[in-house]
C-alpha positions in Angstrom: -12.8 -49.3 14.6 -10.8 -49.4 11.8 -8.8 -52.3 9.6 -5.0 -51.8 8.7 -6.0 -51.9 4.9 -8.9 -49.0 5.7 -6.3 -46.5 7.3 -3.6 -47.6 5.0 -6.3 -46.6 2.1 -7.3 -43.4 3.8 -3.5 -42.5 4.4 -2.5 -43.3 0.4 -5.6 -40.8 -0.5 -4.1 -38.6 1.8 -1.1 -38.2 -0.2 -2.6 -38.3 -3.2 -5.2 -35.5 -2.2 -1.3 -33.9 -0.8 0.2 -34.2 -4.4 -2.9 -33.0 -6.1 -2.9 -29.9 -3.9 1.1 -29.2 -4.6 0.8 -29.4 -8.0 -1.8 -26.5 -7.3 0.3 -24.6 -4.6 3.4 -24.7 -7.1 1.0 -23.7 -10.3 -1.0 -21.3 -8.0 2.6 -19.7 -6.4 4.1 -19.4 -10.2 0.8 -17.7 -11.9 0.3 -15.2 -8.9 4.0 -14.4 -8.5 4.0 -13.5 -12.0 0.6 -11.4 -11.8 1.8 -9.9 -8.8 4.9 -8.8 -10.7 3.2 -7.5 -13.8 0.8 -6.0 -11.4 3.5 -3.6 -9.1 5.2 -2.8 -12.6 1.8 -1.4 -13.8 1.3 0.2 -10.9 4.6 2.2 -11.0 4.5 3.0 -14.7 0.8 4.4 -13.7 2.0 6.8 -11.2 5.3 7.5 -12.8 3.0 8.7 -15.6 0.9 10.7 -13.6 3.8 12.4 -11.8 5.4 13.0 -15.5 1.9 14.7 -16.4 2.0 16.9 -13.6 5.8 18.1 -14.3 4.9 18.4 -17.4 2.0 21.4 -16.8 4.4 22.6 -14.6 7.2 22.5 -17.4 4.6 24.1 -19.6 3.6 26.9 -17.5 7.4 27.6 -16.8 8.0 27.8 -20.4 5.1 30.5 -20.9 6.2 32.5 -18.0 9.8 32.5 -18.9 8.4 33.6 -23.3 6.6 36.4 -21.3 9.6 37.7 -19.4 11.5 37.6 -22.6 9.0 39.7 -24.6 6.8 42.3 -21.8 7.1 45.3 -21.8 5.6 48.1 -19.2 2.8 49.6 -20.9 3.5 53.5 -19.7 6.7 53.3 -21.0 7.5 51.1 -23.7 10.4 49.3 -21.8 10.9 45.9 -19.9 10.1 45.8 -16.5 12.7 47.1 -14.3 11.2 45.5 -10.7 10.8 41.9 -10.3 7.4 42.1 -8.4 4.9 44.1 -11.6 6.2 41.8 -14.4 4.7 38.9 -11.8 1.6 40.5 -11.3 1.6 41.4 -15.3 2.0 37.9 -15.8 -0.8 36.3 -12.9 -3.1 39.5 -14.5 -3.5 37.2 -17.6 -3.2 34.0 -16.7 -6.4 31.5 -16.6 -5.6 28.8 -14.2 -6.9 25.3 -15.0 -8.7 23.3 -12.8 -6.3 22.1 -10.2 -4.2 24.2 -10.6 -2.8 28.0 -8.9 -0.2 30.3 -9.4 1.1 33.1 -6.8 4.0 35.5 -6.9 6.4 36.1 -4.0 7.8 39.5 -4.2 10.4 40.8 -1.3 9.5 37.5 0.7 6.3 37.9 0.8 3.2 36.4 -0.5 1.8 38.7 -3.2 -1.0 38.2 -6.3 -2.5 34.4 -6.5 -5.0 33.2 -9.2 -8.2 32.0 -8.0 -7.8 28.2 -6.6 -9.0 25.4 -4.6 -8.1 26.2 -0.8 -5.8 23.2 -0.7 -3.4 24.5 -3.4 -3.0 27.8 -1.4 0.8 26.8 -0.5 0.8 31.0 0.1 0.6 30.0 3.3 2.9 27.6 3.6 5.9 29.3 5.3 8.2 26.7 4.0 7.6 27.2 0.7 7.9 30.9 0.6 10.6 30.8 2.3 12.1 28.9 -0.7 10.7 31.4 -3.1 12.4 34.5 -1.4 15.2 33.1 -1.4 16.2 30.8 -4.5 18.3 31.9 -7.4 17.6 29.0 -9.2 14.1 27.3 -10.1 13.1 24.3 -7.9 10.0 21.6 -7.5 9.1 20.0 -4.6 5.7 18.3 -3.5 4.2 18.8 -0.2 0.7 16.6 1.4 -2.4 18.7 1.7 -5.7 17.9 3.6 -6.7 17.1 -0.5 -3.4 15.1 -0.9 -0.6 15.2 -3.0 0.4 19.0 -4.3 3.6 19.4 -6.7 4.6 23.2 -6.9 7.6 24.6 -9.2 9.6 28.0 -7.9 10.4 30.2 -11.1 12.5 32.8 -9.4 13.0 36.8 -10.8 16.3 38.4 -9.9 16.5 42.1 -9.5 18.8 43.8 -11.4 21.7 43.2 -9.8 21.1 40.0 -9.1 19.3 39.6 -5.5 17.1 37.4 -4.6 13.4 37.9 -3.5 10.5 37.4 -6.0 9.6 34.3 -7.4 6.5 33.0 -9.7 5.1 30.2 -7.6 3.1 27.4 -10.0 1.0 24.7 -8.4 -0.5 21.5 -9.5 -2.8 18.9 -7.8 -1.3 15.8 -8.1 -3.0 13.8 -6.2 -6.1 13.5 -8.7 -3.5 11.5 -11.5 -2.2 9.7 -8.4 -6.0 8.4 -7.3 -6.9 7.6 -10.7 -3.3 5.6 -11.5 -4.2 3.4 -7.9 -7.6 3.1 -8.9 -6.6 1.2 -12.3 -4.6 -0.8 -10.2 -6.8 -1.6 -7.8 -9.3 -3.0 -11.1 -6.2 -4.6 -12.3 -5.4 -6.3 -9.1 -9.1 -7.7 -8.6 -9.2 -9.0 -12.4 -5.9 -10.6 -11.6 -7.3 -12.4 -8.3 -10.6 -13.5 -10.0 -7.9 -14.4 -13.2 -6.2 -16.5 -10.0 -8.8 -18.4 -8.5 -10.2 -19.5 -11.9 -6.6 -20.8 -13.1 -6.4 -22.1 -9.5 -9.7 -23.9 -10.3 -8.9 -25.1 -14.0 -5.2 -26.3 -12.8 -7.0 -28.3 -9.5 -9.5 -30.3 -12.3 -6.7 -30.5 -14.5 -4.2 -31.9 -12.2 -6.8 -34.6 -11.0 -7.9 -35.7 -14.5 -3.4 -35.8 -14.9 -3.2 -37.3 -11.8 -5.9 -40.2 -12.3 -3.7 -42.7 -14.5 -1.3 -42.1 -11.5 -3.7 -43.6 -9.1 -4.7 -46.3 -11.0 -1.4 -47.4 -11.4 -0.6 -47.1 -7.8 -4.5 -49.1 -7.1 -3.4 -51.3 -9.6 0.0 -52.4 -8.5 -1.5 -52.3 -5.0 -4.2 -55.2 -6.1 -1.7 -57.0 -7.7 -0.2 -60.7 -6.2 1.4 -63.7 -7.8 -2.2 -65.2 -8.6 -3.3 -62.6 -11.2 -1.7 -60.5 -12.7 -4.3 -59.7 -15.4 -4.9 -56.2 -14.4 -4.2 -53.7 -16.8 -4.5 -49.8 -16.8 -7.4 -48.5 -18.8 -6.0 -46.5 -22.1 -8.5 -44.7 -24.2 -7.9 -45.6 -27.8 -6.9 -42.3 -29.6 -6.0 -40.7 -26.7 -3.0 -38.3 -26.7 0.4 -39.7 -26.4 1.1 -37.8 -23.2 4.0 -38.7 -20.6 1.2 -40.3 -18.3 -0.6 -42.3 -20.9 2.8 -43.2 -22.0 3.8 -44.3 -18.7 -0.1 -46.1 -18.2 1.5 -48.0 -21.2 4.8 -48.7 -20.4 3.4 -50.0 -16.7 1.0 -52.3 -18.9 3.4 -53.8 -20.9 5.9 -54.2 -17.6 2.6 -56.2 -16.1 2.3 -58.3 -19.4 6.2 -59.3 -18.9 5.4 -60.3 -15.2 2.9 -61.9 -16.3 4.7 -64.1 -18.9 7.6 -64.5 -16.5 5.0 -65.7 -14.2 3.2 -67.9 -15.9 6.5 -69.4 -17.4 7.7 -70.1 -13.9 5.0 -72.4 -13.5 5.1 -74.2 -16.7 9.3 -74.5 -16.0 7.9 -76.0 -12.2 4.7 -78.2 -13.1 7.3 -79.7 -16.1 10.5 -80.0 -14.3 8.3 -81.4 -11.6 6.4 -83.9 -13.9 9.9 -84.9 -16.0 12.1 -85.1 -12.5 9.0 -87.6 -10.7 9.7 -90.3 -13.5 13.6 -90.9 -12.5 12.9 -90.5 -9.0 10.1 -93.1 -9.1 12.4 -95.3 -10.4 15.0 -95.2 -8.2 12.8 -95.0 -5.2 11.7 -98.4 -6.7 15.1 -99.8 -6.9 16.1 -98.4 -3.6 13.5 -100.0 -1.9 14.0 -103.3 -3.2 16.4 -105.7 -0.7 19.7 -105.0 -0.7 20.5 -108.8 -1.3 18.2 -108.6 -4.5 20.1 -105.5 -6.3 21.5 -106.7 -9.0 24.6 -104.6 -11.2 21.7 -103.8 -13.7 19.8 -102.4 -11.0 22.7 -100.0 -9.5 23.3 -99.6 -13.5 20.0 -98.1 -13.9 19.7 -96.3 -10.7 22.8 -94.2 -12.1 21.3 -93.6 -15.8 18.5 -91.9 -13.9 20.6 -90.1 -11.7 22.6 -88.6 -15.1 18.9 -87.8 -16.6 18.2 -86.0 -13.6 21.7 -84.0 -13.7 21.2 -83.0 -17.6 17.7 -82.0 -16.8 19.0 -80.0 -14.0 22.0 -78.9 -16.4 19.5 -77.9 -19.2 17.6 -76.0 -16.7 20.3 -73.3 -15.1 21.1 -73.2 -18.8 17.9 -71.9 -19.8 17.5 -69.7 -16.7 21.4 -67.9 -17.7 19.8 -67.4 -21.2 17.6 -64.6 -19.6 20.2 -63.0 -18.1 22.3 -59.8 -19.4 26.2 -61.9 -19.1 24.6 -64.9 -21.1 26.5 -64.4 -24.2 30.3 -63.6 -24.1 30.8 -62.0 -27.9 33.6 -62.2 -29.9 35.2 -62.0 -33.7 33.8 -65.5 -34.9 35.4 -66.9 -38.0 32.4 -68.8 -40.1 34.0 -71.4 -41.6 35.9 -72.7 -38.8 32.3 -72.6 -36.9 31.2 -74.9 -39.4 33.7 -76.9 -39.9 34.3 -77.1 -36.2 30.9 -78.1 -35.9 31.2 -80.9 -38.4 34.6 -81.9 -36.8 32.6 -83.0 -33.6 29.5 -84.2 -35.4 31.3 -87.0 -37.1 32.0 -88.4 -32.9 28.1 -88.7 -32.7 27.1 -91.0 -35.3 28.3 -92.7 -38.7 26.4 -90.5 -41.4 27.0 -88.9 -44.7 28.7 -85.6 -43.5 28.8 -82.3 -46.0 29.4 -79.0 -46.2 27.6 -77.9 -49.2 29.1 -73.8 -48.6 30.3 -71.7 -45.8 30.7 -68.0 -45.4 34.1 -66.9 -45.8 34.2 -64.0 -43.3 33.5 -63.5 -39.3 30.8 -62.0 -37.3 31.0 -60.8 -33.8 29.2 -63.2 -31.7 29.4 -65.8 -28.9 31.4 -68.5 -30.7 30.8 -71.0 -27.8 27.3 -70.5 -27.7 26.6 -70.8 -32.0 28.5 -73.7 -31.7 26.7 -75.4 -28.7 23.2 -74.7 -30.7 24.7 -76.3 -33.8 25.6 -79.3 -31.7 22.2 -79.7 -30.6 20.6 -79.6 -33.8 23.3 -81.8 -35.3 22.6 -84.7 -32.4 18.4 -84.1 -33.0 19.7 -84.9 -37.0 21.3 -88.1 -35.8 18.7 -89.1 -33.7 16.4 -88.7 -36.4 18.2 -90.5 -39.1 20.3 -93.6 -40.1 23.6 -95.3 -40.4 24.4 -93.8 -44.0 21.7 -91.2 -44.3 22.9 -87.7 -45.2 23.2 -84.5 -42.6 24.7 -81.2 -43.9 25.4 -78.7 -42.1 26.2 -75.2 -43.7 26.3 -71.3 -43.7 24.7 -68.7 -46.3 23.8 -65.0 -46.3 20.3 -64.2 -47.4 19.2 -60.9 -47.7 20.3 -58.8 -44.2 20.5 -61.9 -42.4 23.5 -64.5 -41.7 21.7 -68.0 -41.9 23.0 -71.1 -40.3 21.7 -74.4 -41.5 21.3 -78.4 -40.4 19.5 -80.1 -42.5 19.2 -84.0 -42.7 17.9 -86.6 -45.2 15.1 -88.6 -42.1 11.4 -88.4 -41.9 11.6 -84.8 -41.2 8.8 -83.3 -38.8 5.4 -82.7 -39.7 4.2 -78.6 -40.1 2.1 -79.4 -37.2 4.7 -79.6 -34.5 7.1 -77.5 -35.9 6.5 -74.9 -33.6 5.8 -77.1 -30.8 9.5 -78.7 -31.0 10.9 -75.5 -29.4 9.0 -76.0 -25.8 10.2 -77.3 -23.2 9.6 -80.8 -22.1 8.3 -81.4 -25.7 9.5 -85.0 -27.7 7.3 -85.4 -30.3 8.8 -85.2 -34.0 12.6 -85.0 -32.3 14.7 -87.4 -30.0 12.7 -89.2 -27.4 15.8 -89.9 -25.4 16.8 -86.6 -24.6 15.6 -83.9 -21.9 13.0 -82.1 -24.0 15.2 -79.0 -23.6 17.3 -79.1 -26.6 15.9 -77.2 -28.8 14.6 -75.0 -26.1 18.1 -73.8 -25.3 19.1 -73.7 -28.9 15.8 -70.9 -29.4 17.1 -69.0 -26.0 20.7 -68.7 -27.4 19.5 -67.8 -30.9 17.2 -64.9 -29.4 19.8 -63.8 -27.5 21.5 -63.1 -30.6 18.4 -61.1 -31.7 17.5 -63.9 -34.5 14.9 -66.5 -34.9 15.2 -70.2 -35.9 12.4 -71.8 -38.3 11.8 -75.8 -39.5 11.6 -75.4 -43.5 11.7 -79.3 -45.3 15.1 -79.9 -46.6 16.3 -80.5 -50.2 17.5 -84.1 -48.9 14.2 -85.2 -48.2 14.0 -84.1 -44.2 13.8 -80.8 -41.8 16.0 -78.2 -42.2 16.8 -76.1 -38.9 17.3 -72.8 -40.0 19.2 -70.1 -37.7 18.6 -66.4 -38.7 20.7 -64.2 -37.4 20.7 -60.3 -38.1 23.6 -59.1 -40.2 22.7 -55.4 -38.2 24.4 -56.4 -35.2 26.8 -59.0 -36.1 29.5 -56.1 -38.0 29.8 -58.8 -40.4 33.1 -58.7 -43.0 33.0 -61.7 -45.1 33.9 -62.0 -49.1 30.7 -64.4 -50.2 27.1 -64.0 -49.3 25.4 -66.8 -51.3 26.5 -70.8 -52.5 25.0 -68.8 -56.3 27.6 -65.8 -56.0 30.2 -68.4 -54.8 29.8 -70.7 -58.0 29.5 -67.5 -60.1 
């Protein structure tokens, strides 16, 4: 008896073994198509060569015949033959044969002199073909089956003189030797194309299972994967060649490496949304449960603070979950000075401080306007947060090198280069406002890397941090007439 996950394996080899053995099938159907092609075009250039041999003794023999009619002469008298039948015979008299092959006149329809030949070239007794000798007026070739095979013969007729029909020169050829030996090369040919078949068929069924293997362990490897671990990665030989199934062996690793970040940073985003949400709701479970007659307005007061901490949390959250998403940004022409300025416009609502704007680009960039400016918000609130009535908080634009850089800097305590990384996570407050979410500066990272740029924390010529924004000039088509405060004040 048999588990589900046994047959299910057994069925999955199945198909594997199936793919494996097509990959064979279609290699194995090309390579002996093509031998079998190569193979019946050698075969009929073979015999067509054999036959052209044979035509061409006969051609040859013709050609002698017809020299000799042109030149004998009868040797009692001095003069060309005058009878069709001894200027044969004065021919066949001295004529050698060669092996295979026999000549014989006809002379008044019948069979006359013959050279000495093998009995199955004696076509003198072939009514047909003295039929055709007595009667032709012009030369013919034809090939007729013996018990010995094949025979070609060629008719050279002589006319009388006034032209009748009777005598003819009769050549014959064995063809069937040339025929044997062309089919016998094919037959080698077509046995060292089988053997050539089955080792290719061999090579291409080892070669499409070390192909194959990657294939399988991605298939066993996504097949052993689950939401608990997802540290399984396809083995890739260092060095190996960049093929399209170690490629893909990679590209399937690095798709499990983003699963498994996206996984893991689902559960930090739960275990801290669960840990920041259990604070407000413990205190207004407290409140709740106190007596309705002992609720006082700074109770109710309270009760709704958390509630509003609990919606910005929530707020902050789809925010940051958007930011992963294709439609986060919305881009358009974005003039940057009136992003600054703008920015500084609204800043002054949040706190009394010492507002500047020590330069601004004078050009626009395509990009999401709304979305720059909400980030510059943010860092402009942790500024006030972390400074004074009176202290100073620029914020300000500046091209440096290939990248547009957007800058809030303050004159507070600044943060120490120890948390200057850590003040991007979620959740996190040390070094920046204790009051807010934690998300902040989360969402200002998320919105900057969806521009394709980076933010750093560099201290600040006023005596604080410095939030820098670096954005790539590369995809922002940038048109602007200053790049640097220097090139400004030039």
């Amino acid at each position: 008896m048999t588990t589900d996950g046994t047959r299910g394996r057994r069925i999955r080899r199945r198909r594997t073994l199936t793919t494996r053995a097509r990959v064979l099938a279609w290699f194995s159907g090309v390579m002996a198509t093509a031998l079998l092609g190569t193979l019946l075009i050698t075969a009929e250039i073979l015999l067509s060569s054999a036959r052209a041999e044979v035509e061409g003794e006969l051609t040859h023999e013709i050609a002698k015949f017809r020299t000799f009619t042109e030149r004998a002469v009868e040797p009692a008298t001095g003069a060309p033959y005058s009878a069709p039948g001894p200027l044969i015979e004065a021919y066949l008299a001295g004529v050698t044969p060669n092996d295979g092959e026999l000549l014989f006149s006809v002379v008044d329809g019948r069979p006359g002199v013959r050279t000495h030949g093998q009995t199955a070239l004696r076509l003198d007794r072939d009514q047909e073909v003295v039929r055709r000798a007595a009667s032709t007026t012009v030369p013919v070739s034809g090939e007729v089956q013996s018990e010995m095979g094949a025979v070609a013969y060629a008719i050279v007729p002589v006319l009388t003189a006034d032209g009748r029909p009777g005598s003819s020169l009769v050549l014959v050829e064995h063809a069937q030797r040339g025929i044997d030996q062309a089919w016998w090369t094919v037959r080698i040919l077509g046995l060292t194309f089988a053997g050539a078949l089955l080792l290719a068929a061999a090579a291409s069924w080892f070669i499409a299972g070390r192909l194959l293997a990657p294939l399988r362990q991605v298939r066993e490897t996504a097949e052993e994967i689950h939401s608990g671990d997802l540290s399984r990665r396809i083995p890739v030989r260092s060095g190996a060649p960049h093929d399209d199934v170690a490629l893909l062996a990679g590209t399937f690793n690095r798709m499990l490496g983003r699963l498994q970040r996206a996984f893991d940073t689902q559960r930090e985003w739960l275990d801290d949304a669960a840990h920041e949400l259990r604070t407000p709701l413990t205190v207004i479970r407290g409140h709740l449960e106190l007596p309705s007659a002992e609720r006082t307005e700074e109770d109710r007061l309270l009760m709704l603070e958390e509630v509003d901490r609990m919606n910005r949390l929530v707020d902050d959250l789809l925010l940051l979950a958007r930011a992963e998403k294709p439609d986060f940004l919305t881009f358009e022409r974005v003039d940057l000075t009136d992003l600054v300025i703008g920015v500084v416009a609204k800043a002054q609502l949040l706190g009394d401080r010492r507002w500047d704007v020590p330069f601004a680009v004078d050009g626009d960039v395509t990009a999401d306007g709304q979305r720059l400016t909400q980030a510059l918000m943010q860092l402009v609130a942790n500024a006030v947060d972390s400074t004074a009535a009176g202290d100073a908080v620029h914020v300000w634009s500046r091209v440096d090198g290939d990248a547009l850089q957007l800058i809030v800097e303050d004159s507070g305590p600044g943060i120490a280069p120890e948390h200057r990384e850590r003040v991007f996570e979620r959740f996190h407050h040390g070094g920046v406002a204790s009051t807010s979410t934690g998300l902040g500066l989360s969402i200002v990272r998320s919105i900057v890397q969806a521009h394709g740029g980076g933010i750093a924390i560099e201290d600040s010529a006023l005596g604080g941090a410095a939030f820098v924004i670096s954005l790539p000039l590369t995809t922002l088509d940038p048109t602007f007439a200053h790049s640097s405060p220097e090139e400004d004040a030039a």
